[in-house]
N, C-alpha and C positions, 0 to 999 in steps of 0.2 A: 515037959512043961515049956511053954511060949515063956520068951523074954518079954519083961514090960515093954516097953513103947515107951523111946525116948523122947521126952516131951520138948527139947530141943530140936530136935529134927523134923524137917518140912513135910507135911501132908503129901501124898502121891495124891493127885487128881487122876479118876479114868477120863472126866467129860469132856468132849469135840471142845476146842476155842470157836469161839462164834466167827458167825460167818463175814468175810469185809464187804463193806457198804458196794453197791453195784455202781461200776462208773459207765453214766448215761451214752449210748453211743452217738462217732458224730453223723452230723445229717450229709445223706448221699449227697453229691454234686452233678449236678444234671444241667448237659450239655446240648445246645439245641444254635440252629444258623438264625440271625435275626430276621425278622421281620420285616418282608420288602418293603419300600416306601412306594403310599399308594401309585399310579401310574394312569394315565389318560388313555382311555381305548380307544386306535380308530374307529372312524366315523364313516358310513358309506350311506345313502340313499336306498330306498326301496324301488323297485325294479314297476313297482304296482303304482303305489297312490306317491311317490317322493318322499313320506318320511325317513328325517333321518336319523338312521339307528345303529346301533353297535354292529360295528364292521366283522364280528366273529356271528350275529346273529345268523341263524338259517331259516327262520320263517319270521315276517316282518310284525310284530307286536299290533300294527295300527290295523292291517287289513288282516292279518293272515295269511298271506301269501309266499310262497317259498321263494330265497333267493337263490342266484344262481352261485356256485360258486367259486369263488375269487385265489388267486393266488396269495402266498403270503408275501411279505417284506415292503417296502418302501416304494418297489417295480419303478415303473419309468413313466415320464410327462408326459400326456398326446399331446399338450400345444407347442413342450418343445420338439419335439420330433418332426410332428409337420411345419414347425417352424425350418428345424433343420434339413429338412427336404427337397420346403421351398426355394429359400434360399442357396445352400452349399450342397443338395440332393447330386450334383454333378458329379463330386467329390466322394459321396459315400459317404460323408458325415451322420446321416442318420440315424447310417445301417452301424455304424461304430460304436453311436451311441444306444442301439438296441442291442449290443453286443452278439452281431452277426459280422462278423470280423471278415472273414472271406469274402460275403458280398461286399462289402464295404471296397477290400481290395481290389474287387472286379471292379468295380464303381470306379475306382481310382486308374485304373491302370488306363480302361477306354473314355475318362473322359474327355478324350481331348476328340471324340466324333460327335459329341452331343447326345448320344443316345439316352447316355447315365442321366443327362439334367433333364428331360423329358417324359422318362422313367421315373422321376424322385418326385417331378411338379404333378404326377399323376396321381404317383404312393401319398404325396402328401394333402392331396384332397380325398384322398380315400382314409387317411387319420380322422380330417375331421369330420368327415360323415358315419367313423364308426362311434358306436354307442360305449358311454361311460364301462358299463358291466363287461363287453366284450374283449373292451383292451385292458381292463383287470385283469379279466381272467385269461388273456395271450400274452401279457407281459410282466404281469403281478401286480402285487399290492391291491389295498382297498379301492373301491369304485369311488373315486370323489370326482362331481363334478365341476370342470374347469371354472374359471370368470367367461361369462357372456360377452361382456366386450374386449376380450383376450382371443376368443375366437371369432368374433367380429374382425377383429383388423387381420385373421389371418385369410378368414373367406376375401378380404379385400386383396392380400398381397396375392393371395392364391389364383383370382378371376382376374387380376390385372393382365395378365400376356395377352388373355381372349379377348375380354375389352380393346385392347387394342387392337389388336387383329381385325376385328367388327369395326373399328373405325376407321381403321386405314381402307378396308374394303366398301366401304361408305361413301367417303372421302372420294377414291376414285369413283365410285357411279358416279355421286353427284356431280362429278368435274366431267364425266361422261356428256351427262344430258345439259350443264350449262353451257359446256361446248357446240351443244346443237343448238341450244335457243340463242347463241350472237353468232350464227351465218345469215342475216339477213344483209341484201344489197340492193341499192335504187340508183339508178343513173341515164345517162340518156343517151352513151351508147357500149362499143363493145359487143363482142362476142362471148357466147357461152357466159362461162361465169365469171372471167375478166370486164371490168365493168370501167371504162374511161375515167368515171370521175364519182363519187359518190354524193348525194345532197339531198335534205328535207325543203327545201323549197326550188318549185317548176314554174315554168312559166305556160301558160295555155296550150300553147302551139310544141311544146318539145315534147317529144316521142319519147315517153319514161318506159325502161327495163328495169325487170325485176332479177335478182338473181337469190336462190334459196340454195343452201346448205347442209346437208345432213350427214350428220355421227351417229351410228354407223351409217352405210352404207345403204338406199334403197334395193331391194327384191326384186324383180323383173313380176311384172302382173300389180305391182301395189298402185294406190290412187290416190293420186295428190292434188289436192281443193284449193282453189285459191280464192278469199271470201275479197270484196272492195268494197266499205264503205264510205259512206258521206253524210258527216251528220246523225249517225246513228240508222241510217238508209243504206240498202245494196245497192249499190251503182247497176244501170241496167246493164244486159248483158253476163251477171256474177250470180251466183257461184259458178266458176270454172274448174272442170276436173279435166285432171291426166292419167292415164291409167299410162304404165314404163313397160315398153317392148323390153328393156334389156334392163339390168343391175346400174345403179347410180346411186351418186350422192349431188347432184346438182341440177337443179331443176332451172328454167330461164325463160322468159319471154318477154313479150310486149305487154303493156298494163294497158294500153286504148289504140285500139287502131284512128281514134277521130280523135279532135282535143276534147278537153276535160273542161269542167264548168271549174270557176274560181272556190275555192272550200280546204277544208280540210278534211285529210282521208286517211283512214284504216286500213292497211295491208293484209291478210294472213292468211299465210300458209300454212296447211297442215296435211298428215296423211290417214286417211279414212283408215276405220278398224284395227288404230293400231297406238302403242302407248307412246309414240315418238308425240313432245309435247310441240302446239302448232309455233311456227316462226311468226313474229310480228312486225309489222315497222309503219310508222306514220310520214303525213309527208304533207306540203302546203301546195297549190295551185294561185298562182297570179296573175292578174291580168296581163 
């Protein structure tokens, strides 16, 4: 027989203890680099129509045309370059600063024969006759195109030596041919082209000599006119030509074999078919 059940003593329970509340899990942490702040894209021209558009574009939005293209970074100035060309090209400054370090050196070592500065005044008008896009893309960076009048004063510094050159070669012509128009001479006596005494007024009866002058030299065979008026009249006996047996620059004779009427008279010599300009000179006649 089973023992009562002492009703002092605790119940066995078989059933599970419930389950403990679920602890929510925590939220992942998720790692990421910020966010660039925005940034301005180079700017470059279109090669077609001039818009300007984003320097990474490859066909231009406005026309559709492809550009050519560009190297990357920052690259180098063409106004400073042909700046430094012009100027300190002698030196190699340039080439230093296009980071061609060797020429530069060469540059440096023979400047002192002038070639190097010759050499740079040439490089440096060849900068600014090349195109925006070409020295992009042979030295880097975007195609931007310089200030107008930044390149204006350098076409100036640049044509300066030739301009001068052209002037001073100027300079002497004209000092050439105004040396031939003041050899004229009038006097009343002398030989050749030494002339006694020189004067704009004669008297009737003196035997006036001409003596003319020429820079350069006369030709052998050339023909030289000699016109005499009076009053806007040829004197009779004029025009007189001389055709030169031999090479000369001084021409001479007698202006009247008989006296001269009382007036004023026009001298001029010149020489036929040829650009030597004619010699002139005036002169009075008195009773």
């Amino acid at each position: 027989m089973s023992e009562p059940l002492d009703p002092s003593s605790e119940p066995t329970s078989t059933e599970a203890p419930p389950p403990e509340p679920a602890v929510p899990p925590e939220p992942a942490i998720s790692w990421a680099a910020p966010s660039p702040s925005p940034t301005v894209n180079p700017m470059k021209f279109c090669v077609a129509c001039g818009a300007q558009i984003d320097a990474r574009a490859e066909i231009c939005p406005a026309c559709g045309v492809r550009q050519p293209a560009v190297g990357g970074g920052p690259g180098k100035s063409r106004p400073v370059a042909a700046l430094l060309a012009l100027l300190l090209g002698g030196l190699g400054i340039h080439k230093f600063y296009l980071g061609k370090t060797v020429l530069g050196v060469v540059y440096l070592v023979f400047c002192w024969t002038g070639i190097p500065a010759l050499v740079a005044w040439i490089e440096g008008i060849t900068y600014l006759t090349t195109s925006d896009e070409a020295w992009a893309q042979k030295y880097g960076g975007a195609a931007q195109r310089p200030s107008r009048a930044a390149i204006g004063c350098l076409w100036v510094v640049a044509l300066g030596p030739l301009l001068l050159v052209v002037g001073i070669i100027a300079a002497i012509f004209l000092g050439s041919q105004i040396g031939s128009m003041s050899s004229m001479g009038l006097g009343t006596g002398g030989t050749g082209c030494d002339l006694a005494r020189t004067a704009s007024t004669f008297a009737v009866a003196d035997p006036i000599r001409m003596t003319a002058q020429f820079s350069p030299e006369l030709p052998a065979g050339a023909v030289v006119t000699v016109h005499l008026t009076r009053e806007g009249s040829e004197v009779d006996g004029y025009p007189q030509s001389l055709k030169l047996d031999v090479a000369t620059d001084c021409v001479s004779g007698t202006i009247s074999q008989g006296p001269l009427t009382t007036g004023h008279y026009v001298i001029t010599v010149g020489r036929d078919g040829a650009a030597t300009p004619p010699l002139s000179g005036a002169f009075d006649v008195t009773p």
